[in-house]
N, C-alpha and C positions, 0 to 999 in steps of 0.2 A: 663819822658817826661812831659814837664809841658804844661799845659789844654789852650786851644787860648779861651778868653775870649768871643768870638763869638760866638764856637761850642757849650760851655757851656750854654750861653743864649737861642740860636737857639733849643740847649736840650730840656730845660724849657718850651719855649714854644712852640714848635712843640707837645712836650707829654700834656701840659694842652689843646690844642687845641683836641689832639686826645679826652682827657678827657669828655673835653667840648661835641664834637662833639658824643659820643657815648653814654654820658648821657641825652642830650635832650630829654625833655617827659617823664622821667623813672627818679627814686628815688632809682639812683644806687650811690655805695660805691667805694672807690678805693681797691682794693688788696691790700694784703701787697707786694708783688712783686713791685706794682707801688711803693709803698708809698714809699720802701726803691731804688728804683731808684730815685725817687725826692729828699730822703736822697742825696744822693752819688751826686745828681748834685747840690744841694743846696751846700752841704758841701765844695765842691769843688770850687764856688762862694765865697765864703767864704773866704777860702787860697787865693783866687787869691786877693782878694780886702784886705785881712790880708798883704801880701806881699806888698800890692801898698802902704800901709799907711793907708786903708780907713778904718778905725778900727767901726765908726759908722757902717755902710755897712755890713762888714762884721760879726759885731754882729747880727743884722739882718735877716741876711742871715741864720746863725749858730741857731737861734730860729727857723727859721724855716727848718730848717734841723731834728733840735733837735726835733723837734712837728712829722716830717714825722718819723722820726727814732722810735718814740714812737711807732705810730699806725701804724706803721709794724712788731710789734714784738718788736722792740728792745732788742732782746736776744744773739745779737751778728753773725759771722755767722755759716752757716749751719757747723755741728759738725762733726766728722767719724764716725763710727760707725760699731762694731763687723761684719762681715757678715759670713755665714757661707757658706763653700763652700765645694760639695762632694768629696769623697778620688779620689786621682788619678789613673786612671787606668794602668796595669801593664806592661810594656815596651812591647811592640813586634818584636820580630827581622824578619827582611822582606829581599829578596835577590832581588832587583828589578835593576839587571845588563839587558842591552840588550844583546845582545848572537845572532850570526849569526847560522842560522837556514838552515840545510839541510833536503829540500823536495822533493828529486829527481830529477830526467829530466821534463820539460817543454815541453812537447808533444804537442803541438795547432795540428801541422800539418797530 
């Protein structure tokens, strides 16, 4: 599905605004969570304007992509990893039929 160059900008800047708006007064850092979101929508800026022709532009774009990619890690992504899980426990056979039940006469009266 290819990216509407709007949603893509509207990304950019709706998340520096949150940025903006959450570091005011404090001598905060972004996460790498953030940085490699700005990755992924920078990057993707990038393609778009790569495809249009705008090779200036989208170099641009691609530095800074490359700069967020860095100081988020840049280690690729998150990898599998072993986990260990306990044995299974051993079948049970269970008779769970309903079965019409004789309990005698109905005496109220």
């Amino acid at each position: 599905m290819a990216d509407s160059i709007t949603g893509l900008r509207l990304d950019v800047v709706t998340a520096k605004a949150l940025v903006w708006l959450v570091s005011v007064g404090r001598d905060a850092e972004l996460t790498s969570e953030a940085h490699i979101f700005f990755f992924d929508r920078y990057q993707r800026l990038a393609q778009y304007h790569r495809r249009r022709g705008h090779a200036a532009r989208a170099r641009q774009l691609q530095a800074k992509a490359d700069e967020h990619y860095e100081l988020g890690g840049g280690e690729g992504p998150p990898y599998a990893a072993a986990m260990g899980m306990p044995r299974p426990r051993r079948w049970l056979a269970v008779d769970a039929v309903a079965r019409p039940q004789f309990r005698g006469p109905d005496d109220a009266a």
